[in-house]
SERO-4910 file (N, C-alpha, C, O; in steps of 0.05 Angstrom, whole numbers):
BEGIN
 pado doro    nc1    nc2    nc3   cac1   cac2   cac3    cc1    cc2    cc3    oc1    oc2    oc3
  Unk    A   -902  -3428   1106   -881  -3429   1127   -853  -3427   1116   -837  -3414   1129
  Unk    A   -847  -3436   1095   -820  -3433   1084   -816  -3407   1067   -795  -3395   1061
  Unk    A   -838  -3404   1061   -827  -3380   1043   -820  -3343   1065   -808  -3322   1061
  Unk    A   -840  -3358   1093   -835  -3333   1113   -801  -3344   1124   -780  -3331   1119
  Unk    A   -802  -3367   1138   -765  -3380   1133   -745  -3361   1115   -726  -3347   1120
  Unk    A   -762  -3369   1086   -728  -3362   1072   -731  -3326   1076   -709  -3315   1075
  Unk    A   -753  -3310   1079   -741  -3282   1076   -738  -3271   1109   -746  -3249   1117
  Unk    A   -727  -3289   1124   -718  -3279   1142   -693  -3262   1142   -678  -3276   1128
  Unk    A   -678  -3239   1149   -664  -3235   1151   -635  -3244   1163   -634  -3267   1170
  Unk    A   -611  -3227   1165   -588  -3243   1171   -595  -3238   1208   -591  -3256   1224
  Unk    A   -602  -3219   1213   -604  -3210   1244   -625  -3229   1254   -623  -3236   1277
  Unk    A   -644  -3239   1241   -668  -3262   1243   -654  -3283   1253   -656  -3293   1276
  Unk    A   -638  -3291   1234   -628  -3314   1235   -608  -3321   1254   -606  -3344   1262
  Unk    A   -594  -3306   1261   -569  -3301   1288   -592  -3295   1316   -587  -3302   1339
  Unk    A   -610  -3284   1310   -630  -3277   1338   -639  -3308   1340   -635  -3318   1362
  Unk    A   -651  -3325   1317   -665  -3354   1325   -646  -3369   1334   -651  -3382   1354
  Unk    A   -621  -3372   1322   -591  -3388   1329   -585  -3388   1354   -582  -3408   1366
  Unk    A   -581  -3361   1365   -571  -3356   1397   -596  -3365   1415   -591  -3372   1438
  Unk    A   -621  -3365   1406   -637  -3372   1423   -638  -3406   1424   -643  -3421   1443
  Unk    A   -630  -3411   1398   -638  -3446   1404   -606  -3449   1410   -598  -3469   1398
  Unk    A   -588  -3439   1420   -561  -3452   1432   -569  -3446   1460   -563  -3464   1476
  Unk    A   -582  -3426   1470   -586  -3413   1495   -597  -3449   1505   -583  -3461   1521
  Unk    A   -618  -3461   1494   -634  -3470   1502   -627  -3495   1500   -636  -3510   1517
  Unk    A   -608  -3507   1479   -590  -3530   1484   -576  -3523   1505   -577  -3540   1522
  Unk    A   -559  -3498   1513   -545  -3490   1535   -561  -3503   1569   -549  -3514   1588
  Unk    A   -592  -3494   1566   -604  -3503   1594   -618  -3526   1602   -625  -3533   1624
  Unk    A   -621  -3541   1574   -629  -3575   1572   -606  -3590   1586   -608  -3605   1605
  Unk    A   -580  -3581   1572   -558  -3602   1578   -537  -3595   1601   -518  -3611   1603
  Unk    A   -540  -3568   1621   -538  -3564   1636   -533  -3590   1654   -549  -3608   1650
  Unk    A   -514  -3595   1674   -514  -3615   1695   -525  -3644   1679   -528  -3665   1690
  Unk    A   -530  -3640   1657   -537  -3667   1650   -514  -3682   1636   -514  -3707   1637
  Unk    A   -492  -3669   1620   -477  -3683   1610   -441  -3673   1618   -437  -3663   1640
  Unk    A   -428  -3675   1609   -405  -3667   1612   -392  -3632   1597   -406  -3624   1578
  Unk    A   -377  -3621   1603   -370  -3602   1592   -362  -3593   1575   -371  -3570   1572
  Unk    A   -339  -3601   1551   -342  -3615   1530   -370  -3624   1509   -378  -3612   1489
  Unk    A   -377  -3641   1518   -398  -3650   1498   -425  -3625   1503   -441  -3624   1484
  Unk    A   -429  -3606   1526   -440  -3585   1527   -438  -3567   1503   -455  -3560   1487
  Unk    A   -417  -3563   1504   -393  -3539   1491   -397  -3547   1460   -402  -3530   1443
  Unk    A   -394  -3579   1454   -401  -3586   1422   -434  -3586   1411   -441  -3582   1388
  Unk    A   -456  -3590   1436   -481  -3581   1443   -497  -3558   1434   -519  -3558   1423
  Unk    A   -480  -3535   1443   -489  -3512   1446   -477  -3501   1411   -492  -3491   1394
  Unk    A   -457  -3504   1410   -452  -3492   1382   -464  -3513   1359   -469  -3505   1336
  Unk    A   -468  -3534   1366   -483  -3545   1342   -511  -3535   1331   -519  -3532   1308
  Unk    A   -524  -3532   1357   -550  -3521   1356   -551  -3498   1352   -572  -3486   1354
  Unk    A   -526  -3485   1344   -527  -3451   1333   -518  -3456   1304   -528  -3443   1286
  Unk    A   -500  -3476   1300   -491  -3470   1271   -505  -3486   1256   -502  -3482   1232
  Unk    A   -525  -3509   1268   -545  -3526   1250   -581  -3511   1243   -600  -3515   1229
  Unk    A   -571  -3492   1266   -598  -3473   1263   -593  -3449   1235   -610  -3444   1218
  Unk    A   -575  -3442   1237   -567  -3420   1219   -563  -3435   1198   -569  -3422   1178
  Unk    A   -551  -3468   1189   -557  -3469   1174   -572  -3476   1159   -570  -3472   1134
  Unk    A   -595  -3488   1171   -628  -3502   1150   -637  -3468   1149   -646  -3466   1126
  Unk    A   -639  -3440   1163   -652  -3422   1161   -641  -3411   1133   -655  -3402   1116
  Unk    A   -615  -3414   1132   -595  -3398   1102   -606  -3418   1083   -617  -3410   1062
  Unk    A   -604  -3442   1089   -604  -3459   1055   -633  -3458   1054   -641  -3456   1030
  Unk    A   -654  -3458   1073   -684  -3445   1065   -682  -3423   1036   -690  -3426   1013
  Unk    A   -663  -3395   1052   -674  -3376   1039   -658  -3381   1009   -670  -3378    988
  Unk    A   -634  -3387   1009   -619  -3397    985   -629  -3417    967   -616  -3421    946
  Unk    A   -657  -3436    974   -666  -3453    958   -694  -3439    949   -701  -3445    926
  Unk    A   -710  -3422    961   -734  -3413    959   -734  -3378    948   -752  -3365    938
  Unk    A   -714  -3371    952   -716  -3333    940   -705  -3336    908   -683  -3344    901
  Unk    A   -731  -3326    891   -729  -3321    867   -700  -3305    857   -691  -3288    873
  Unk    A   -685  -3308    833   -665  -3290    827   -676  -3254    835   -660  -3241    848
  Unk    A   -699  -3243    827   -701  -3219    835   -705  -3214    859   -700  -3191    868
  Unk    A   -716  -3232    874   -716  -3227    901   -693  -3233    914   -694  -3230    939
  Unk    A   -667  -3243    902   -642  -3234    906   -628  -3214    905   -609  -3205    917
  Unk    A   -643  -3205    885   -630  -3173    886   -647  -3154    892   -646  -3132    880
  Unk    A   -665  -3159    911   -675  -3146    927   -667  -3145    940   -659  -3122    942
  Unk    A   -660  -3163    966   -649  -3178    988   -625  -3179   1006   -620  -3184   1030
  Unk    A   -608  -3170    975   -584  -3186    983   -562  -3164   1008   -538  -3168   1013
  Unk    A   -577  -3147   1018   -573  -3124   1043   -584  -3146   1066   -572  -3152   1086
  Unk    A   -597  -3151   1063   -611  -3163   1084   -595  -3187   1100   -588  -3187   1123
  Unk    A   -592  -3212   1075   -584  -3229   1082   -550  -3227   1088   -538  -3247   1095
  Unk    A   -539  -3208   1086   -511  -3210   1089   -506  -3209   1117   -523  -3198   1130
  Unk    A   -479  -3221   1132   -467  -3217   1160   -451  -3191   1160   -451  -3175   1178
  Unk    A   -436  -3188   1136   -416  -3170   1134   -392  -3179   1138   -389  -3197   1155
  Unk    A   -376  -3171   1127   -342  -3178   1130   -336  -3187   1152   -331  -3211   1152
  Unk    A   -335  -3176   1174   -322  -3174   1201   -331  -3206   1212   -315  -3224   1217
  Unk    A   -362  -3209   1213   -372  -3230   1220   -364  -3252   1211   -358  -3270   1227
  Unk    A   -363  -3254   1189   -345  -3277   1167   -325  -3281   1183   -325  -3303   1194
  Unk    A   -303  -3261   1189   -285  -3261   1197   -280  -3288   1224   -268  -3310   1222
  Unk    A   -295  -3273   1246   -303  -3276   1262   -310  -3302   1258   -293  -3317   1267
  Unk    A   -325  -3311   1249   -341  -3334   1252   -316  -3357   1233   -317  -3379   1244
  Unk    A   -302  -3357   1215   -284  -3369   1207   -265  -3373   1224   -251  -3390   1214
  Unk    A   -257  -3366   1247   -232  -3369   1266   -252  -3383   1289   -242  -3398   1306
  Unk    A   -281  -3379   1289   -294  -3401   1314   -305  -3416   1309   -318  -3423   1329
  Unk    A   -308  -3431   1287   -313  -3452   1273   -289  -3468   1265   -291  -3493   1264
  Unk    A   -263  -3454   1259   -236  -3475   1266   -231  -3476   1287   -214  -3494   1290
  Unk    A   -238  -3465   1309   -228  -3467   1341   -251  -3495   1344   -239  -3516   1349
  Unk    A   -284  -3496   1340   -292  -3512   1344   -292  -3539   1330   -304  -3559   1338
  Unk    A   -278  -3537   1311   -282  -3561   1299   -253  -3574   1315   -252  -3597   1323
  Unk    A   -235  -3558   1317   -207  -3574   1324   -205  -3582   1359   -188  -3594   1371
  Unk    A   -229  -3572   1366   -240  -3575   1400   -255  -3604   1395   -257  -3621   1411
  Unk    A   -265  -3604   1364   -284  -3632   1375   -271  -3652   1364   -277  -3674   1372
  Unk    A   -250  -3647   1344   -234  -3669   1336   -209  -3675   1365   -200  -3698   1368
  Unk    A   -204  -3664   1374   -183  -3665   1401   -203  -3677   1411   -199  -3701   1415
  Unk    A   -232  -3665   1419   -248  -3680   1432   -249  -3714   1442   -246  -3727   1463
  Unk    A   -257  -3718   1409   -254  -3741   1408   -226  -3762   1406   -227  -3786   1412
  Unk    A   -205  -3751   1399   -186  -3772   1399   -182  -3769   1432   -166  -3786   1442
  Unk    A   -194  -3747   1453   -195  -3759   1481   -205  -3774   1494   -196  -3787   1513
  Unk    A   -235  -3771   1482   -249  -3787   1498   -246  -3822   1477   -253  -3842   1489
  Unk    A   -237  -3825   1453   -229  -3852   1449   -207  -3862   1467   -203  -3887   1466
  Unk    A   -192  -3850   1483   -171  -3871   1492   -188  -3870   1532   -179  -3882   1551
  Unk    A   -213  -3850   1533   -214  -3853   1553   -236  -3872   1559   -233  -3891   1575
  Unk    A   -263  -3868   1546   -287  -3881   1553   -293  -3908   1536   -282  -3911   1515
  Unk    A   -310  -3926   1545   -319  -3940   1537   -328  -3951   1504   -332  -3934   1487
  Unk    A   -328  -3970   1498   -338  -3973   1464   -372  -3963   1463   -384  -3951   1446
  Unk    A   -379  -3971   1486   -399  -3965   1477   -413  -3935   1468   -432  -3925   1457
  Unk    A   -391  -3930   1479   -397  -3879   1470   -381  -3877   1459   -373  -3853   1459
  Unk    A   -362  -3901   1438   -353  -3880   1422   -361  -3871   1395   -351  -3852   1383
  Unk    A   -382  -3887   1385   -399  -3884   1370   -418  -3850   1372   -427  -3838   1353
  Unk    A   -420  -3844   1392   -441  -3822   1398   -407  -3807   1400   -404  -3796   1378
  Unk    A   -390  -3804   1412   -371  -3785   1406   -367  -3779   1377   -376  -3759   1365
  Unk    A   -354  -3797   1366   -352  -3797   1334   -372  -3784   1320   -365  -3769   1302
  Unk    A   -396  -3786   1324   -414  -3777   1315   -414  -3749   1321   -407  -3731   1305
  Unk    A   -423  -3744   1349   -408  -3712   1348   -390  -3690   1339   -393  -3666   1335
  Unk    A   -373  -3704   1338   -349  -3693   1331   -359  -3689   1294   -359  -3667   1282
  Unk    A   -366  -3712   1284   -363  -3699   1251   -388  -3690   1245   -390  -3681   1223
  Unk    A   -408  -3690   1260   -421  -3674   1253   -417  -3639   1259   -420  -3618   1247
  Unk    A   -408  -3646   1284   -395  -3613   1289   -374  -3602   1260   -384  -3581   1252
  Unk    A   -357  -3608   1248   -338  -3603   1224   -352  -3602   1209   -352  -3579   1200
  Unk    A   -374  -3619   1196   -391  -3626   1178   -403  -3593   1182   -390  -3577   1168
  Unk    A   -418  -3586   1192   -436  -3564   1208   -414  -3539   1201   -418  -3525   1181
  Unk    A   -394  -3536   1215   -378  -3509   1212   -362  -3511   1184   -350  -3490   1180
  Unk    A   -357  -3529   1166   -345  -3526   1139   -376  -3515   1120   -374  -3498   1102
  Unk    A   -392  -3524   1125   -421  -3525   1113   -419  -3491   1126   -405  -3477   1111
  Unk    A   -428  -3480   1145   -437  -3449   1156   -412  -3429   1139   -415  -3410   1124
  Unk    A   -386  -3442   1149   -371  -3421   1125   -372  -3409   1106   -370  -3385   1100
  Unk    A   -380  -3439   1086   -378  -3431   1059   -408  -3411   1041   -411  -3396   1022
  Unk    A   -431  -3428   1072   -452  -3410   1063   -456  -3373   1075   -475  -3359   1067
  Unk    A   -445  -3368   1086   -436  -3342   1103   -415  -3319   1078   -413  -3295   1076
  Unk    A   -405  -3342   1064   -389  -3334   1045   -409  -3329   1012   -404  -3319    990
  Unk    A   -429  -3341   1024   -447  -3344    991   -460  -3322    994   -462  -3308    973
  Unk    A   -468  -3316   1011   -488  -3288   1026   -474  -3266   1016   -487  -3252   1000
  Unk    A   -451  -3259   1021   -421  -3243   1019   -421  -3248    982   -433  -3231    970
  Unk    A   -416  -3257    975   -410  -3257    950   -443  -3250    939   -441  -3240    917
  Unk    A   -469  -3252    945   -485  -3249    935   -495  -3215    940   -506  -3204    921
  Unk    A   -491  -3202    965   -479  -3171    972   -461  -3155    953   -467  -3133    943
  Unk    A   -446  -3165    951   -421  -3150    931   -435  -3147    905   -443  -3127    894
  Unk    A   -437  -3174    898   -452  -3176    868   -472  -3161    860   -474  -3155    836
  Unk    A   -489  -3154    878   -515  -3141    879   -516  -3112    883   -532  -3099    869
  Unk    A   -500  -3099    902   -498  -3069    911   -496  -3046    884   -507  -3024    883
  Unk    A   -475  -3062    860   -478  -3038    839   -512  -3048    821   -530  -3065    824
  Unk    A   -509  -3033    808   -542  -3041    794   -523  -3032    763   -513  -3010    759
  Unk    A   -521  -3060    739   -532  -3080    742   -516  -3096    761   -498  -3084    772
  Unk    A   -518  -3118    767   -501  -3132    783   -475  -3145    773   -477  -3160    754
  Unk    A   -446  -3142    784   -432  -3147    773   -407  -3150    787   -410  -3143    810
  Unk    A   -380  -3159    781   -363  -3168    794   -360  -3200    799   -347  -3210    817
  Unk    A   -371  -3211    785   -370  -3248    779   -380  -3246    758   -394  -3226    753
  Unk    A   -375  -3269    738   -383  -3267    704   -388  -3291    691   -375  -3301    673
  Unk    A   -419  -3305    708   -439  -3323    707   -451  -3328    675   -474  -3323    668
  Unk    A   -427  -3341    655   -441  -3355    631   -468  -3362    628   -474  -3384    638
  Unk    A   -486  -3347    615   -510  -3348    603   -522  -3345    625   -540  -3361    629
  Unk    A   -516  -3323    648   -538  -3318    671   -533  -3290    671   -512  -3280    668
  Unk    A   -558  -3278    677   -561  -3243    671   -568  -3239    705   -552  -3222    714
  Unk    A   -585  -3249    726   -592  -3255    749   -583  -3274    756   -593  -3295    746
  Unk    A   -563  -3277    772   -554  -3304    786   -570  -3303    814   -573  -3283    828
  Unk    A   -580  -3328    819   -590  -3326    851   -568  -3339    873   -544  -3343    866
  Unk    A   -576  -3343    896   -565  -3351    920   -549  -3376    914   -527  -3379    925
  Unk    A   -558  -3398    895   -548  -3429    891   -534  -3413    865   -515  -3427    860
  Unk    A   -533  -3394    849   -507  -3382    838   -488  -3379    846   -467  -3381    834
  Unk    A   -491  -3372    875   -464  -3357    886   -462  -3381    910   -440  -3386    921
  Unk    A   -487  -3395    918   -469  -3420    927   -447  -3443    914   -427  -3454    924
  Unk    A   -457  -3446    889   -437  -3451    869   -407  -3446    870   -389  -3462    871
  Unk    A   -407  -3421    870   -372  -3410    876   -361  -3413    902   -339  -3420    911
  Unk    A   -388  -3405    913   -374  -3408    948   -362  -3436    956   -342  -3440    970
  Unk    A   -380  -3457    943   -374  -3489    960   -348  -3497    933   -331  -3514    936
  Unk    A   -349  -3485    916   -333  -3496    895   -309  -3486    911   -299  -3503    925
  Unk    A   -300  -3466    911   -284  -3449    929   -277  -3467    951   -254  -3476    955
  Unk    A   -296  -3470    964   -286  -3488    993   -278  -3508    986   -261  -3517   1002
  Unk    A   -282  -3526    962   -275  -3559    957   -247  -3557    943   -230  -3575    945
  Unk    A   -242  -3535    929   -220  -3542    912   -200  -3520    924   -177  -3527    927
  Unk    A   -209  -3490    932   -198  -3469    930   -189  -3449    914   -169  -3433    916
  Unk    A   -212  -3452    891   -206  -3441    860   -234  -3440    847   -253  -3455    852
  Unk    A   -234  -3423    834   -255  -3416    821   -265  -3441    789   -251  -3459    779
  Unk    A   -282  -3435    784   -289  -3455    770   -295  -3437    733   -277  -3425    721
  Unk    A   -321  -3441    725   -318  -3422    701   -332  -3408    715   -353  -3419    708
  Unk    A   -343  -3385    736   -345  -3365    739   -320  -3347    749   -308  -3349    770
  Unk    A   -316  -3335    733   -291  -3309    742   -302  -3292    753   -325  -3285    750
  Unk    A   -281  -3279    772   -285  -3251    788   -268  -3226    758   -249  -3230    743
  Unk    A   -288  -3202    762   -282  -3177    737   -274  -3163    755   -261  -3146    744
  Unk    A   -272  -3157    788   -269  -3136    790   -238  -3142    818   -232  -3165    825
  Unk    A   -225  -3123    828   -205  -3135    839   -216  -3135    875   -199  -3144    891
  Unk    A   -246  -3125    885   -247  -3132    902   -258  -3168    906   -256  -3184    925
  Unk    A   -269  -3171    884   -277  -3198    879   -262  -3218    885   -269  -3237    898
  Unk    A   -233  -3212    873   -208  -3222    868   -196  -3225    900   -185  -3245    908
  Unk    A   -202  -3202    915   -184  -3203    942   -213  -3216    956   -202  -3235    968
  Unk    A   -232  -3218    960   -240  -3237    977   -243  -3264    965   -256  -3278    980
  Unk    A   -236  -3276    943   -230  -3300    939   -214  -3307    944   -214  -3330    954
  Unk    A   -186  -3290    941   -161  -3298    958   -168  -3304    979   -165  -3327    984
  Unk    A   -179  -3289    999   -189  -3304   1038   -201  -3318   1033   -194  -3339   1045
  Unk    A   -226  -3324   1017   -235  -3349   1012   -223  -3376   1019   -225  -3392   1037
  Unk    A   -205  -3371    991   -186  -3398    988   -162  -3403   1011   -156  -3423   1024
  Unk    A   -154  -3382   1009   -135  -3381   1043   -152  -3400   1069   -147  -3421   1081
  Unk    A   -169  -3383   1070   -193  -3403   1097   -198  -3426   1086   -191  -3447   1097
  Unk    A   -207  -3426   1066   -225  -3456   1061   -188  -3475   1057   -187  -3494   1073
  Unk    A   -163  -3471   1041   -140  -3478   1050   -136  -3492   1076   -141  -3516   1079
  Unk    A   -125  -3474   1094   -128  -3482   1124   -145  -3486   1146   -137  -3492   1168
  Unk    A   -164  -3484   1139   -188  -3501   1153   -188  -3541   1145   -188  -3558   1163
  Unk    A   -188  -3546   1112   -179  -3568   1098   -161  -3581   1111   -166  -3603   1123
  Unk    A   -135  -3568   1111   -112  -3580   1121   -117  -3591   1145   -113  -3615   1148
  Unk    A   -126  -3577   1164   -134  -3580   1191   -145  -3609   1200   -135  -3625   1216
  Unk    A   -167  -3609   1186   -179  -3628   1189   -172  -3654   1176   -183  -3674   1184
  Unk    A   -156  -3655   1155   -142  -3674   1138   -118  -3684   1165   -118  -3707   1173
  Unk    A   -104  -3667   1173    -86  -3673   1194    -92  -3685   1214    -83  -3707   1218
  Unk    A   -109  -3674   1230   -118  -3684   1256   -138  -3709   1246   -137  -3728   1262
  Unk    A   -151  -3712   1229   -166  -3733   1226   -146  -3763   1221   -153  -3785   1228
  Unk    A   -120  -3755   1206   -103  -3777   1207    -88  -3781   1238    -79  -3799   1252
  Unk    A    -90  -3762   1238    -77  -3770   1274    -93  -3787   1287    -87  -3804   1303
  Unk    A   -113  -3783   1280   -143  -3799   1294   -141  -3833   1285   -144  -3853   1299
  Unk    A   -137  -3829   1263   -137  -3855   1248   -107  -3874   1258   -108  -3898   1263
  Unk    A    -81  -3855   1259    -58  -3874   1272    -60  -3879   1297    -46  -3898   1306
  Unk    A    -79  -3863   1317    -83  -3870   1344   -106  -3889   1353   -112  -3896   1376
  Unk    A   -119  -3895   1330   -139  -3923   1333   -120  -3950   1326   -124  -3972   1336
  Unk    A   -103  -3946   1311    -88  -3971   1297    -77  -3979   1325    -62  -3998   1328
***
């Protein structure tokens, strides 16, 4: 079962995602509020896509990375895309919640809170792996593979290039893997730019959160 999981494709994986948001979409229908719908529906798309990605990123051999690595990619645009609606949602559920704390009860704000960071939790997590996919494409397209310069690794796999990618997201800098080539170089710059202001974002509004409980 996991090993048919991890060689799912990237179109696989966006086809299973939209179906299980469709379907959180008609469960919670009239049952809850609009808002918590809205944090509902995208959770169950970006928590789907991501146990399907870290499947294939924990289970595909280095050569079956570079077999692959067409397959599993979104492509630029999508990244794109998906980096500007993952800060729209995370800053919807952090607003979210510092609304519904001054509006509802103690007893939901526990289940708000919870929502809310798991939603951020969820779209900082989908970024950086959307970005591992992407860097594992590039790396892979020339034969041998090249354009990052992985000390004592001849085949880097998927948790290679997740490596850079979450390193990337935590600090905004590369670690001892260097980029050789200068497109390498310019999508680490957006890298670190996104993973930058996404950070801030949530560093900000989460203190706002914190002076409006005091």
């Amino acid at each position: 079962m996991l090993n048919q999981l991890a060689r799912l494709d990237a179109h696989h994986r966006l086809l299973i995602g939209i179906c299980v948001a469709l379907l959180a979409l008609g469960l919670s229908y009239d049952i809850v509020t609009l808002p918590i719908r809205i944090l509902a529906v995208y959770l169950s798309y970006s928590l789907t896509i991501n146990v399907l990605t870290i499947i294939s990123m924990a289970n595909l051999h280095p050569s079956e990375t570079r077999q692959t690595y067409k397959l599993q990619d979104q492509g630029r645009l999508f990244i794109l895309i998906f980096a500007v609606t993952a800060a729209f949602a995370s800053l919807f559920a952090v607003v979210f919640l510092v609304d519904m704390v001054k509006q509802s009860d103690p007893g939901h704000l526990k289940l708000y809170a919870g929502l809310s960071v798991i939603t951020v939790i969820s779209s900082w997590t989908l970024l950086h792996t959307l970005f591992t996919l992407r860097y594992g494409h590039l790396y892979y397209r020339s034969n041998p593979g090249s354009g990052l310069n992985f000390p004592d690794t001849k085949n880097p796999d998927y948790q290679d290039f997740a490596y850079v990618a979450f390193g990337i997201g935590m600090t905004c800098q590369v670690a001892d893997v260097g980029p050789t080539s200068q497109r390498f170089r310019r999508l680490i710059l957006l890298h670190s730019l996104l993973s930058f202001g996404f950070n801030t974002l949530i560093v900000a509004l989460s203190i706002n959160i914190v002076a409006g409980l005091l």
